[in-house]
Structure formats: C-alpha cells, structure tokens
MIMIDREN-101143 format. One record per residue: residue in three letters; z, x, y of N, C-alpha, C in turn. Coordinates in steps of 0.1 Angstrom, whole numbers, plus 5000, padded with zeros to 4 digits. Layout:
# MIMIDREN-101143
ALAZXYZXYZXY;...
# end
This chain:
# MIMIDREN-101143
UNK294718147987296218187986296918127998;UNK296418108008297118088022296917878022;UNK296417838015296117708009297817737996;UNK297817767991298417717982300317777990;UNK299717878000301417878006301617778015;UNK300717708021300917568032301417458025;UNK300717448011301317348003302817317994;UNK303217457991304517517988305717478003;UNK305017478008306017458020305917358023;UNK304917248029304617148030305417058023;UNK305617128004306317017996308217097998;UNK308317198004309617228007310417128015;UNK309717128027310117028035310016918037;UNK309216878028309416688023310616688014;UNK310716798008312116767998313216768004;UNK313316848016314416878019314616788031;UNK313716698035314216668050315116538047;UNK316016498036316716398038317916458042;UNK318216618036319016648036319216688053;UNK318616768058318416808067318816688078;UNK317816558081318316468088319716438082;UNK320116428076321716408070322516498082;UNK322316628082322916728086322816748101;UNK321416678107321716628123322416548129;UNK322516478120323316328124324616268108;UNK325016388114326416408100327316238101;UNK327016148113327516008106326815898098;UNK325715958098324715868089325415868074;UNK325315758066325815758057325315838043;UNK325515908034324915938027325315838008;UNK324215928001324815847985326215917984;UNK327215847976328115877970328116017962;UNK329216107954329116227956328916207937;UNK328716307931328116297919327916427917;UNK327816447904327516567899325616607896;UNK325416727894324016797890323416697881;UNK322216617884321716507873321216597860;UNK320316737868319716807854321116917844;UNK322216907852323216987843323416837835;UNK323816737841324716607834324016627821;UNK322816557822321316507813321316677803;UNK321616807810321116917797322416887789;UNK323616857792324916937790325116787778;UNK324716647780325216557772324416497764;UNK322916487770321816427760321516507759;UNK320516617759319916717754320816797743;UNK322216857743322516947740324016887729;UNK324316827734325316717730325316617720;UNK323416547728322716417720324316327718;UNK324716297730326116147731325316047730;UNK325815977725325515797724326015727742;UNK325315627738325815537751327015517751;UNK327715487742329315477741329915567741;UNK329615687737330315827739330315857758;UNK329215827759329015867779330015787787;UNK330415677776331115617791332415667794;UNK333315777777334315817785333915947794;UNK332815977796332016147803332316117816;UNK331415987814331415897833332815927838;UNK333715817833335215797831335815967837;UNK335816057831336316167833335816267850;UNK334616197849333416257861334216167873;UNK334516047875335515967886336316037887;UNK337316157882338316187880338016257889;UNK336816347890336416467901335916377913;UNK334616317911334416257922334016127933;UNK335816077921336415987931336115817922;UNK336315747931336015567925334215537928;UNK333615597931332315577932331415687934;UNK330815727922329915817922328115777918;UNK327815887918326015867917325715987911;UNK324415897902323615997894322415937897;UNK321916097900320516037907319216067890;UNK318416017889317215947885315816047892;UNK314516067881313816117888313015947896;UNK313315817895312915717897313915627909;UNK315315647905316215587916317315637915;UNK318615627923320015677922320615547911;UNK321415627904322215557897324115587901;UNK324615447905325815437909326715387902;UNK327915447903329015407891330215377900;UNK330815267896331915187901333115167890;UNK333915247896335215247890336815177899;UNK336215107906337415087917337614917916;UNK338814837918338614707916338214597933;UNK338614727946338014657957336614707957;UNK336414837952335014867953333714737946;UNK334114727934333714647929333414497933;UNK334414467941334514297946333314297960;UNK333614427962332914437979331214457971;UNK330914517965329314477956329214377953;UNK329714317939329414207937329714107937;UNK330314027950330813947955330613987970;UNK331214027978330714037993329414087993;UNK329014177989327314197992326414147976;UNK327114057975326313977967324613977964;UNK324213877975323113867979321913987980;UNK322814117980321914247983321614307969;UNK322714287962322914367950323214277937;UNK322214217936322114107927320714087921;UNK320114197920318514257919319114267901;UNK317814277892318014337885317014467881;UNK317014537873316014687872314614657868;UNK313914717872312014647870311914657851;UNK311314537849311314507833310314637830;UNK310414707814309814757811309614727795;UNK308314737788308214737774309114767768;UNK309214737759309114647748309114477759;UNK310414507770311314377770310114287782;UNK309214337788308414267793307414177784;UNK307214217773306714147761308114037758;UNK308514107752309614017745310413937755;UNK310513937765311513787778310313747783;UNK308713777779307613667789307813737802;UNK307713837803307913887819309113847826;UNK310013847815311113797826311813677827;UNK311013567823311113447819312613397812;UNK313413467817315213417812316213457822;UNK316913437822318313447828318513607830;UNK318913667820319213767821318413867830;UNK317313867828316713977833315613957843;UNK315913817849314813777856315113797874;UNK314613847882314913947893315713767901;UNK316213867914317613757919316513677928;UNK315913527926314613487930314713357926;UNK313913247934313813097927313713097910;UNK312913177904312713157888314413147884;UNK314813257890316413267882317213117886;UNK317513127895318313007901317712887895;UNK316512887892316212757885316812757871;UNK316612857860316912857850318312857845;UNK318812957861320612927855321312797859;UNK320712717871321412587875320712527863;UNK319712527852319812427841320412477832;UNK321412597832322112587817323412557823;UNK323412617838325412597841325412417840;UNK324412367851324512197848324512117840;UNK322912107835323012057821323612077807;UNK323912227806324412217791326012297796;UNK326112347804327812407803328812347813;UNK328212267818329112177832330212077822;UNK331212087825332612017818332011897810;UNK331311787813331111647815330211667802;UNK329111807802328011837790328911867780;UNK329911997783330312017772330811987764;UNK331611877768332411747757331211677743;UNK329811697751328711597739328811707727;UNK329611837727329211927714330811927706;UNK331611857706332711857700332511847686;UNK331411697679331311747668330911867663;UNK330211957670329712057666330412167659;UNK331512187676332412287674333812227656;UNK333712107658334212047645333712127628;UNK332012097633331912097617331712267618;UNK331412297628331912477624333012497620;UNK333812517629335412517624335812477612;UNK335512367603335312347592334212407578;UNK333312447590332712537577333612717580;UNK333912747589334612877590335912847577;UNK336712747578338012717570337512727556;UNK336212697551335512717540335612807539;UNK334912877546334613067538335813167543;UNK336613077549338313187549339013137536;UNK338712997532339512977518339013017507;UNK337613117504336513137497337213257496;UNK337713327504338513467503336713557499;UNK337213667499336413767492334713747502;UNK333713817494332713787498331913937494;UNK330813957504329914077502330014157512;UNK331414177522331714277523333214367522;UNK333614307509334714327507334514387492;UNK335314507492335214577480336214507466;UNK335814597453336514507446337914557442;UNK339114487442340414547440341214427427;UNK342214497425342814427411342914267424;UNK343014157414342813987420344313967428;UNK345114027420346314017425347214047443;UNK346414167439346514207455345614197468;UNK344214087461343514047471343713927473;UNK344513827465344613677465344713637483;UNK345113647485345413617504344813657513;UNK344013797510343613907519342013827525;UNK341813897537340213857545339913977551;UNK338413937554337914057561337313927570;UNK337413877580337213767588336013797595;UNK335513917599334613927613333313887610;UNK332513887598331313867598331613677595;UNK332513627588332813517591332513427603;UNK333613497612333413437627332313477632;UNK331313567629330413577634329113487630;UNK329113447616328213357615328813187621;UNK329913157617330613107625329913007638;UNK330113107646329713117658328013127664;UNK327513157650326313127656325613027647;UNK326312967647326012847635326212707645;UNK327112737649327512667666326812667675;UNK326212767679325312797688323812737686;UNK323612747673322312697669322112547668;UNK323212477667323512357666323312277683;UNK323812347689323812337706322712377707;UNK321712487707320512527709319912387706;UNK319312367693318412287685318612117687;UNK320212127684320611947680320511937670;UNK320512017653320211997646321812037636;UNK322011997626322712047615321912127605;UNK321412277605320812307597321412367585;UNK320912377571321612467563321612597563;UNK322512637556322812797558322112897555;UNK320912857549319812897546318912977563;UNK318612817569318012867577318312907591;UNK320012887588320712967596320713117598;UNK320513177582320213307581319413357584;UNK318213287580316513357589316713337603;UNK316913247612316913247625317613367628;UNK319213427621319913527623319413647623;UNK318813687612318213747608317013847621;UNK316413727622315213767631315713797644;UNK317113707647317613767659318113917665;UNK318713927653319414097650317814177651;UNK316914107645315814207642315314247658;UNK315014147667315214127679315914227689;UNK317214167689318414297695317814427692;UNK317814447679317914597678316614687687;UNK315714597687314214657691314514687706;UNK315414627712315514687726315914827728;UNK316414837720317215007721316315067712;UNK315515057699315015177688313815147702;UNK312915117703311415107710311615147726;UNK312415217728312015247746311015367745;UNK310715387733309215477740308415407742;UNK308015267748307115197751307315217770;UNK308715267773308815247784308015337796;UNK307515427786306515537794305115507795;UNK304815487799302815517797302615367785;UNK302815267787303015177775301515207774;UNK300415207780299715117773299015237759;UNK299115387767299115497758300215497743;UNK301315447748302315477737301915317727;UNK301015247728301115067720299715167712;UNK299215257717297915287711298115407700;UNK299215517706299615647700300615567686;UNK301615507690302515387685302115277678;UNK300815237673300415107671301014997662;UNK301415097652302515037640303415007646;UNK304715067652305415037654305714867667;UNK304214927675303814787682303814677675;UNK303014647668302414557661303514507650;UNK304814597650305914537638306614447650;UNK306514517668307414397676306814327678;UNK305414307678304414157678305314057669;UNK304914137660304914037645306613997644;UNK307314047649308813947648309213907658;UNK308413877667308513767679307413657674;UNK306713707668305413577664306413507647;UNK307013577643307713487631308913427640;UNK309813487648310813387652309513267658;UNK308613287664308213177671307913087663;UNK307413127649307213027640308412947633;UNK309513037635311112977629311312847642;UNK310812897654311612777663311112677668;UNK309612747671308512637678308612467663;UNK308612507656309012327647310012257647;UNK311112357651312612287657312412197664;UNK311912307682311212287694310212117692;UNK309212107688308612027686309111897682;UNK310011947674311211807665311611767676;UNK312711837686312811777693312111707708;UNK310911757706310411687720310011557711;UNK309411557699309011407696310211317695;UNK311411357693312411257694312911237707;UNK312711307712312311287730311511187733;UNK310811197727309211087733309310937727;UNK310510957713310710857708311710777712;UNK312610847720313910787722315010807716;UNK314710867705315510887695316510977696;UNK318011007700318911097705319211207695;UNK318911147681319111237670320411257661;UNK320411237651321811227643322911257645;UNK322711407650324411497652324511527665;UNK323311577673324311557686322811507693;UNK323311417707322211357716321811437724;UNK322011607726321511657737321711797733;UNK320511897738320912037730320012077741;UNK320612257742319512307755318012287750;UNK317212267738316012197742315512117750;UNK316612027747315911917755316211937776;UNK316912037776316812047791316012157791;UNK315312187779314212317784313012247784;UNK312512117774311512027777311611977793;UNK312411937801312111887808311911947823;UNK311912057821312212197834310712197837;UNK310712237852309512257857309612347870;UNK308312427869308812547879308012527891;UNK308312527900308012467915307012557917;UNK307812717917306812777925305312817917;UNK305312767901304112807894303512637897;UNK303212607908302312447908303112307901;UNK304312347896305312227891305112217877;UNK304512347868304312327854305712317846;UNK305212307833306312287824306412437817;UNK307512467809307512607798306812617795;UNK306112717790304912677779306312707764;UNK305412757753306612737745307212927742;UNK306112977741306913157743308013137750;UNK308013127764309013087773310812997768;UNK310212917763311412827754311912907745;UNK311212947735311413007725312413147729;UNK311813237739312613327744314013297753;UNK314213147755315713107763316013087750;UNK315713027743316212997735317113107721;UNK316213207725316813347719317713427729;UNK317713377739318813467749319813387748;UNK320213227745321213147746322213167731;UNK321113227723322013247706322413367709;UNK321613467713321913607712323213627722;UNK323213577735324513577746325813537743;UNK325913437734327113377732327513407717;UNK327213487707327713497695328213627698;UNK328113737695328813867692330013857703;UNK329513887711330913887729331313747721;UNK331913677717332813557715333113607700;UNK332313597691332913657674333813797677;UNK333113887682334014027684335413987692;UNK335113877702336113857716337513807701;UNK337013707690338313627685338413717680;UNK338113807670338513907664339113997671;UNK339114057675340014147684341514047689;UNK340913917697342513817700343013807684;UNK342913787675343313767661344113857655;UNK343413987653343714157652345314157659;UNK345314097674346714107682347914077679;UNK346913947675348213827671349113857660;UNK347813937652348613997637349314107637;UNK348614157647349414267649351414247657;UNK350914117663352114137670352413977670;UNK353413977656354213857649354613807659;UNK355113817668356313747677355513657689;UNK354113687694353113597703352513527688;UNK352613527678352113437666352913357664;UNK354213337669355413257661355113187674;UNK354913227688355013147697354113037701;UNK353113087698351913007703351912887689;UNK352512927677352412847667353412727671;UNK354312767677355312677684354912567693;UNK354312617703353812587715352812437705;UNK351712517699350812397691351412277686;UNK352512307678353412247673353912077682;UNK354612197694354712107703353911977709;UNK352512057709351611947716350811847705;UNK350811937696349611827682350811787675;UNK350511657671351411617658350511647646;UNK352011697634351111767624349711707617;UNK349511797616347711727605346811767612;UNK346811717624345611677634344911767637;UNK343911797636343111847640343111867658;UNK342811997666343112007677341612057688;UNK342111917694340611887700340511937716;UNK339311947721339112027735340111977745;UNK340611837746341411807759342511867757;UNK343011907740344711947737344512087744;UNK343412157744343712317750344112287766;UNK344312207773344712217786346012177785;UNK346812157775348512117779349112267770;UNK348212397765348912537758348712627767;UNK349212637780349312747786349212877780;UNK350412937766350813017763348913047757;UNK348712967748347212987741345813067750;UNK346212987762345013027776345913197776;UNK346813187780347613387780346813437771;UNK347113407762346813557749345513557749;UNK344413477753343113427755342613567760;UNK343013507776343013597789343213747785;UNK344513767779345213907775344213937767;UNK343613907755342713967746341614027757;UNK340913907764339713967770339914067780;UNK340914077788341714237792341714327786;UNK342414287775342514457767341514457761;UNK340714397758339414397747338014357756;UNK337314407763336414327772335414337759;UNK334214227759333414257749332114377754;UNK332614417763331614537770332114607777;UNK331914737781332314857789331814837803;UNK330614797804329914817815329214667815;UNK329014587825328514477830326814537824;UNK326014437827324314457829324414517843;UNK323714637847323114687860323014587869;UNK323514567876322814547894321914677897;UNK321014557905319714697915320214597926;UNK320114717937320014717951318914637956;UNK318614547965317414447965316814557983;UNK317814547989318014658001318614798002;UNK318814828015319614928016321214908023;UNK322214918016323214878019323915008019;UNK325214958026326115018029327814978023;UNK328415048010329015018001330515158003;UNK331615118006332515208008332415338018;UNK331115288024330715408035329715478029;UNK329515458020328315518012326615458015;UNK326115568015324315468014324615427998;UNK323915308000323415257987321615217988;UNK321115277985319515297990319015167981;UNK317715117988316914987977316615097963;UNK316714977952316215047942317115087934;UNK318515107937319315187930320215107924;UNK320415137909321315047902322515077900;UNK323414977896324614957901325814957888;UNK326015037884326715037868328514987870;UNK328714867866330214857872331214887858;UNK332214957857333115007845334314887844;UNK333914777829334714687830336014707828;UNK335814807816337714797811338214877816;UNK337814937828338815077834339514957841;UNK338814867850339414777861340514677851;UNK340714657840341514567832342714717831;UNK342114787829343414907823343614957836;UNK343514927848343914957857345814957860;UNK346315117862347815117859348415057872;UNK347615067883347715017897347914897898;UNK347614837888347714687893348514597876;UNK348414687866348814597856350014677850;UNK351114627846352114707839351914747825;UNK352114867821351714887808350414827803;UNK349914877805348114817807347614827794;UNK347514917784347514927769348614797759;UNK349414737769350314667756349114537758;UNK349514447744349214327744350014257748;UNK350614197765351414117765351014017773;UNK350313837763350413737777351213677782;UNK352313727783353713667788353213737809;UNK352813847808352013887822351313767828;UNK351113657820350313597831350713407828;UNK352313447826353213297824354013267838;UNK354213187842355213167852356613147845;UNK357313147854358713137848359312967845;UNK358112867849358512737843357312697834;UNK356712827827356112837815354512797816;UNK354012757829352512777834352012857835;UNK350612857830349712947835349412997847;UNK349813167850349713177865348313197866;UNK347713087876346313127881346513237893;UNK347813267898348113367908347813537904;UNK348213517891347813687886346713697885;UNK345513617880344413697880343213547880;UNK342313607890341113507890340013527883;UNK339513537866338813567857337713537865;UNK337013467872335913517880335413587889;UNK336413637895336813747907336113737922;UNK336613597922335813567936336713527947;UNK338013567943339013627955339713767953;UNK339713817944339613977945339413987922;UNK339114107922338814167910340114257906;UNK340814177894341914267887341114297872;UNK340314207868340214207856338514127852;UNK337814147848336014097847335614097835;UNK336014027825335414037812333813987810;UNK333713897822332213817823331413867833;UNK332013957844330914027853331613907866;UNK331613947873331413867891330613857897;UNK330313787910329613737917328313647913;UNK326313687915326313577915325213637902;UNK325613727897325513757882326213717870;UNK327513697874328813627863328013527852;UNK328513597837327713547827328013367828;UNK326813277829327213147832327913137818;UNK327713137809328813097797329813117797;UNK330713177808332313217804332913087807;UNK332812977807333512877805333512827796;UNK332312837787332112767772332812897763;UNK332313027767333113107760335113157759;UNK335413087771336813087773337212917762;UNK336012857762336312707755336112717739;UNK335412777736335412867725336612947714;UNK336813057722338113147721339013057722;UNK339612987731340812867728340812797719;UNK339612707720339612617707339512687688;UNK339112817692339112877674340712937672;UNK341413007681342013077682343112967679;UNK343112877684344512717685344412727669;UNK343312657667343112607653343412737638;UNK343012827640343112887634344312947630;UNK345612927640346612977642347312827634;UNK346612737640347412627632347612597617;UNK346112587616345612627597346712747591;UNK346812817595346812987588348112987593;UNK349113087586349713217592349213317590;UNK349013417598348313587595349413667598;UNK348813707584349613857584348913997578;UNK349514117583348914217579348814247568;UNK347314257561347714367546348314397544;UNK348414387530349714477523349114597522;UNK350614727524349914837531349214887541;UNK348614807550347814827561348214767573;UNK348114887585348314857598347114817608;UNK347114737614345814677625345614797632;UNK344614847632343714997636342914867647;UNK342914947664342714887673341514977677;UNK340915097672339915207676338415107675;UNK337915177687337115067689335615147685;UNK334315077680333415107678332115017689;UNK330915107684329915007694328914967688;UNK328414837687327514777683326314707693;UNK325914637688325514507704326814487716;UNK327814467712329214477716330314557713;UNK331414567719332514657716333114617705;UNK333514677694334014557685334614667677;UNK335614607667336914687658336114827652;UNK336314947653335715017647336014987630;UNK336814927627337314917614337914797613;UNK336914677606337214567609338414527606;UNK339314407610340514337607340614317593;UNK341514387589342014297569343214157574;UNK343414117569344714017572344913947556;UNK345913937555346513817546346713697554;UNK346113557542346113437553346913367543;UNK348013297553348613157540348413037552;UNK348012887537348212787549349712767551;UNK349912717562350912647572351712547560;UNK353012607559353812497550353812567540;UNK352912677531352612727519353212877518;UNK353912927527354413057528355313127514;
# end
C-alpha cells in the first residue's frame, strides 16, 4: 500500500513540475493560452463528430477568446494555431530555420512517400533541399518553363473542346433549349489541368484514355491518406488486425507503379538514345533520372522513389489550380464589370485571333489583379501543411517547445479587416496603381517582407509551384475570357459557399452560359 502511495506521488510531481517551475520563475516563457484539450476533443469529435472543415471555423472562434496564437496540446506534442499576419511572418520566415520541420511520417504515408522520399513531407534536411532545388531549377525556373508552352497549348485546346461539347456526365437532363449555352466547367478544368501536368511529368501526349487511369489511381491514392489512419497506431498490429484493408493500399501503389514505371522507362531509353522526344524535350522525369543523393553514397532513385515524385507533382498542382480557376471564373461571372475589363485590356494587347501566349501575360496587369484577388478571397486551403518545431523557440513571447506543430490559418490573414478594405468583396482594382500597374507594393504573394495574404504558404516551406501555378491561372483565365463571354445561368445566381474536398472548392459547382466572342 505505502509502494503504491510513493508512486501516486512520485507521478504527481513529475506532472506537475512544469507547472510549478513556471510559477518560480513567472518570466520564463510559457505555451500559448488554449483551451481544455480533453473538453475541446469530448465537446467536437466525440460528441459533435465535426469534420476537419467544420473545426476550422471552432479554432477561428477559440482565437476570439484566446487571442492571435493559441495551443492545443496533444497526448504526443502541443499543437499551435496562428491567426495573426506578423505572428505568422516571425514563424515562418524569421524563425524559418527552426520551424520548418515537418511531423514524424506515419502509415499508411511512410509506405506510400518511401519514407519520405518527396518534397512534401520529407523533414527540413539535405534530402529535401536536394529534391526541391530539382523541381524549382530544373523544371519551374522561368528559362524551364517556356519548353512546356506547347503543352499548356494543346490543353487549352482540348479544354475549348469539351466547353464546346456543352453537356456531359455531370450535368442533368433539361429541355435542349435552355441548356444550349450552359456549362458545368469544374470537372473540365480539372481534367484539364491534369492532362497538363501529365504531359510535363512524362513528355508524353497521351490519350484520354490513359489519362483517366493515371487519374483514377491518383484520387485512389489521395483519398487513402485520410480513410486509413488507423494504421497510424500500433501499425504493425493494425496491417495484421487490418490485413484487407492493407493489402488494398499495397495493391494501388503496386498498380500505379505499373501505370508509370513504362512511362518512366520510355523515357530513360530516349535518354540513353538521345532522342528529346516528339512533344516536349524535357519533363520532370528526366531530371528525376538524373538526381543523385550524396548523402546515400551518390546513388540514383530507385524507381518507387520516382514513381512517388512523380505522384506528388500531379497530385500538387491539379485541384489547388482547377478549384483556384474556378472560383476566379465564378467571380468574373459573377461580377460583369471586372469581365468587360479584362476583356478590354486583352483586346488591347493581342490582336484578334491570336492565340495568347506566356510572354503576352506580362504586359495585363489588370489579368495578374483578379488573379491575385481570386487567390485572396479563395485560398485553395484553410490551413498551410503543419510546421514542427525542429527546437525550442521563442514565438510572440511564447514557448514554442521542439516537437510541436505549427497550424497557420490561411484565409483569416487574406480576410483580414485590418489590413484589407472590404475584405469579402471581389475587388482587383485593390491592387492597381493609379497609372494602371500592378502594385507590387500592396502585397508580396510570397511574404518575405511581411505577410498580408499566403495562398502558397511562406518561408522556406512556400509551395515551390506558385509560380507555375500563378503561370497557369493567368494563362487559362486570359484565354478563356478571350474565347468566351460568361454569363450567369438563366435563373441562377453564382453561390460562393464553400465546400471541402482534397481542396476548398464551390460547394455547388459554377453553372455559366458561354457564347464565343463576336457571337453574342
């Protein structure tokens, strides 16, 4: 008995002595102030069962009590929430270096990224900095991105296809008359877009065939990250209790590898041959054939490895860019009068016909606005990917302990009333000068002189694609405004409520009526 009260106490006072030293030396910094983790956790998941997208307005309301940076602690680490736009800049960007960790991989995703083996989730270390100086240099640096013009071409021309095809399989059936003009555009731009991407991935022109299976498998992919986190406990118990369910995420990482490893292969032999290849001379394969990792003895990828960048580079850049035009599109239709202008603007710089090519987006200021403006009011995500703490830092006077991850809230800092006027309207005239330039003064989309606005994340996390994705959104958004006029359904108003998928995206997708240009 007198054993089990030494131990009761024993474990009293290990619990309690942080608090306690806290309370000797009341300038020591403590975590940020936060609410009850086991009230949070009974009151919203247990009792509630909220979705991830439901918590973020709970969080949102929880800043309200206590303050621009709070904490929820974890039975594993403190979890910290950033609602402030200097708070934010002084993490990730001044303490960069500290808080540029990411969270320890767990099953499913330590199978499925090779341990890590990508960009996204691979800790802040030589592996990363190797992988991301080959996609920012070789394939997204200005000088690269020009060799994919055909590409973005014959997309854009197959998108103009299946917008003049009208109708399709997710459109219901209504008398012909009153659907002659009408679109449901989003799953469009979304194959679209990854039709594009696959073309850049591979080097190849494939058909739409096997565009769909790569697609296919990808989605199959995405979703396993979120249905399978019971792998994240006791994996090796849960792959055994679990075995079906295991063995279904084997088996569709072993069929994508079969979809890509022959791509893959194609192009190292026309590598070896010389041969640059029909449609384009350079695709992230070929700078993934030639990578070698220093600190593993100077080897090459194996091909899992390839195969998995290779599914982070499709999966990163389609939804956040399909969802990102659709929503700038949604705006435009919604709001005739930035449609008349930008159509003007185009006008001005292309002579009619022509097709409008990557150099013409640098003389449409007004185009780069509504760009900007969309990914403001529309970020393609609520919350950045986590930062972990790599140390123990010190963040607004707060402890920020190692270990503890770092949740930054994107569209509060865009809807910020403090800094943006009418922060709900769609207006890119906010970021025109008055001799009709793009003010780079109102806001630095990378936020590496202060943070008004982060659609792509900051510091030395910032999604490397937001310059192919800003190149992207211009170039479809120009063109498509040029092709088309849009206009609202007949009868129907542009519903801006937002839903959640892989990304934030229309709860109720865009209808539009389209006429070509000249055919009104």
């Amino acid at each position: 008995m007198e054993s089990w009260i030494l131990v009761l106490l024993s474990l009293t006072l290990t619990l309690s002595l942080p608090f306690l030293l806290s309370k000797l030396n009341p300038k020591a910094p403590s975590l940020p102030p936060g609410p009850s983790t086991i009230a949070f956790f009974a009151k919203n998941i247990i009792f509630k069962k909220k979705s991830l997208f439901e918590l973020e307005q709970v969080i949102h309301d929880l800043h309200k009590t206590y303050g621009p940076i709070m904490s929820l602690r974890t039975p594993s680490h403190p979890n910290i929430f950033i609602e402030d736009r200097e708070i934010a800049h002084q993490a990730l960007v001044q303490l960069g270096s500290a808080i540029a960790d990411r969270p320890p991989l767990k099953e499913p995703m330590i199978y499925l990224t090779c341990n890590g083996h990508d960009i996204n989730t691979s800790p802040h270390g030589p592996l990363w900095r190797l992988l991301r100086r080959n996609l920012t240099s070789e394939m997204l640096h200005p000088s690269s991105v020009k060799k994919f013009a055909p590409a973005r071409s014959w997309a854009f021309k197959l998108l103009v296809s299946k917008l003049n095809a009208r109708g399709g399989e997710e459109e219901e059936e209504e008398e012909e008359e009153d659907r002659e003009n009408e679109v449901i555009p989003v799953k469009k731009f979304s194959f679209t877009m990854f039709c594009l991407l696959v073309a850049m991935c591979f080097g190849q022109k494939l058909d739409e065939e096997e565009i769909e299976e790569i697609r296919d498998i990808q989605y199959s992919l995405l979703f396993l990250f979120v249905r399978f986190n019971l792998f994240a406990v006791l994996p090796r118990v849960m792959k055994v209790l679990f075995r079906r369910k295991w063995n279904q995420i084997v088996g569709i990482r072993r069929r994508q590898a079969e979809i890509f490893n022959p791509l893959i292969r194609a192009r190292k032999e026309r590598k070896l041959k010389g041969d640059k290849g029909e449609f384009l001379p350079y695709c992230y394969v070929d700078s993934l054939l030639d990578l070698e990792i220093p600190e593993e003895g100077g080897r090459k990828l194996s091909e899992d490895e390839i195969v998995n960048l290779c599914h982070e580079f499709l999966s990163g850049g389609t939804e956040t860019t399909s969802a990102g035009l659709e929503w700038i599109m949604a705006e435009i239709v919604k709001h005739q009068e930035v449609q008349r202008k930008l159509a003007e603007e185009i006008e001005r710089v292309i002579p009619a016909n022509e097709e409008i090519k990557e150099e013409d987006l640098q003389k449409m200021p007004y185009l780069k606005a509504v760009v900007v403006e969309g990914l403001r009011r529309h970020p393609p995500a609520h919350f950045i990917l986590p930062h972990r703490a790599a140390r123990d830092v010190k963040l607004n006077n707060y402890l920020i302990p190692k270990g503890s991850e770092i949740h930054t809230n994107v569209v509060q800092l865009g809807w910020d009333e403090k800094v943006w006027e009418d922060p709900m309207e769609f207006k890119p005239e906010r970021f025109i000068k008055g001799n009709g330039d793009f003010s780079d003064e109102v806001v630095d989309i990378t936020g590496s002189r202060e943070i008004k606005m982060m659609p792509f994340g900051a510091g030395r996390r910032i999604c490397p694609g937001y310059g192919l994705a800003m190149l992207h959104l211009e170039y479809f958004v120009a063109n498509l405004v040029r092709k088309f006029e849009w206009r609202t359904a007949e009868g129907q108003e542009v519903d801006l409520t937002e839903g959640f998928e892989i990304t934030t995206v229309m709860k109720n997708p865009l209808r539009a009526q389209i006429f070509h240009r000249g055919n009104k």
